[in-house]
N, C-alpha and C positions, 0 to 999 in steps of 0.2 A: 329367759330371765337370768339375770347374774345377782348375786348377791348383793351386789354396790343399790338393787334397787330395795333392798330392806334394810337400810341405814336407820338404827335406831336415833340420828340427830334430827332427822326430819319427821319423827313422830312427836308430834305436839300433845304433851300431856299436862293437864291443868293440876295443879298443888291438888295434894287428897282425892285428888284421880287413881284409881288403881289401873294399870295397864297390862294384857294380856297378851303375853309372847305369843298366845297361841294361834293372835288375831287375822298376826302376817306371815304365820306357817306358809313356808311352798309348798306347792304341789308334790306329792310324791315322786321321785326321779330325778329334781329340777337339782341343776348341776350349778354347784354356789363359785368354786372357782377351781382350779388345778392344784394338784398336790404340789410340792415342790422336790424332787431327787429325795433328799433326807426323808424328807413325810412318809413318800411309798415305802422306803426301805423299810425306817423306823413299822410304819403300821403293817406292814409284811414280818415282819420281828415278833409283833407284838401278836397278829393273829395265827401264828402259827403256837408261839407260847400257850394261846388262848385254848387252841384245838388239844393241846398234849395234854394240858392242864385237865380240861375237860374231858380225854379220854381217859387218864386217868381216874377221874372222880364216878365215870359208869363203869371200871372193870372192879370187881367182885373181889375184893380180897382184906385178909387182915392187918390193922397196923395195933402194932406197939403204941405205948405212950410217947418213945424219941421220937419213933417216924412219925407219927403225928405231927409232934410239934416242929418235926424240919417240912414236911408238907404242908404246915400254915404259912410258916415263916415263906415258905415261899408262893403260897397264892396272896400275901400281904405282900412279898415285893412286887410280884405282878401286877396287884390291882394300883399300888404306887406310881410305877413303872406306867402302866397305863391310861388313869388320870393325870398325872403330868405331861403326857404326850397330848393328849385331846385335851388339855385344858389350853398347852400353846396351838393348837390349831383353831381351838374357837375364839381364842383372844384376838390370834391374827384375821379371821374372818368375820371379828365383832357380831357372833351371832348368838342366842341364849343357847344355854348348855341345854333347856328343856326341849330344845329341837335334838333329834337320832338322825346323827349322819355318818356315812360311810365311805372310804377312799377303795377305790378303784386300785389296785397293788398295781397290776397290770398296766392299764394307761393313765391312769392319774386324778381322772376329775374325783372333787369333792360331791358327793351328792347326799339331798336329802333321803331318809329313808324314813314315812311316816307309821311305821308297823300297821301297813290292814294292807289286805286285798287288793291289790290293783285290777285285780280279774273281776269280783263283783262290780257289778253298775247298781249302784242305791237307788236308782232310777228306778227300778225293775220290782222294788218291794213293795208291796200296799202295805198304807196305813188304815192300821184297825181301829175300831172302836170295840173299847175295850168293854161298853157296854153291852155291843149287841153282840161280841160272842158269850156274854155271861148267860142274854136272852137265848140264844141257840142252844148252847148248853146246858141251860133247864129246862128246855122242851123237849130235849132226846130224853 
């Protein structure tokens, strides 16, 4: 599947329709279109900032009130830095921002990433009633 096939022009929505990006979510994996040279760079920039950032926020130590405030200032340029990058990548791929997608540093593709489990099968769960284990649970 490519992206070109969830064109939000060809969703037809009637006046006081509410519409649900979440309708024509892809599949988890499904690769929407290729980075461009700048894209990987930039999101290779951006999650290595991401990772220092974050290591510093789980090592253990004291800040003053300065460092503080020079360690905001700079996870507020980051998270800037940041949203401005992915907001021109999903402009260009006309896709909602409420989708989680991820670039490939490495080789390129854009792909979705729908946060769950790809390793569970849903298949595999039974549905309960919620009644009859109330019943089970008041006869032990």
């Amino acid at each position: 599947m490519r992206h070109d096939d969830y064109e939000f022009d060809d969703v037809e929505v009637e006046e006081g329709e509410l519409f649900n990006v979440y309708d024509i979510l892809p599949p988890d994996g499904t690769i929407l279109e290729m980075a461009t040279a700048e894209e990987m760079v930039r999101a290779a920039e951006l999650e290595a900032k991401h990772h220092a950032l974050q290591r510093l926020q789980d090592s253990n130590f004291q800040l003053t009130g300065v460092s503080f405030k020079e360690l905001l200032t700079e996870f507020e340029r980051f998270e800037q830095e940041s949203m401005e990058f992915w907001t021109g990548v999903y402009n260009r791929l006309r896709i909602p921002w409420a989708w989680t997608i991820r670039i490939d540093v490495a080789n390129g593709p854009i792909h979705v990433v729908n946060d769950r489990d790809i390793f569970i099968d849903e298949d595999d769960f039974e549905e309960y009633d919620v009644d009859d284990l109330l019943d089970e649970y008041e006869e032990d």
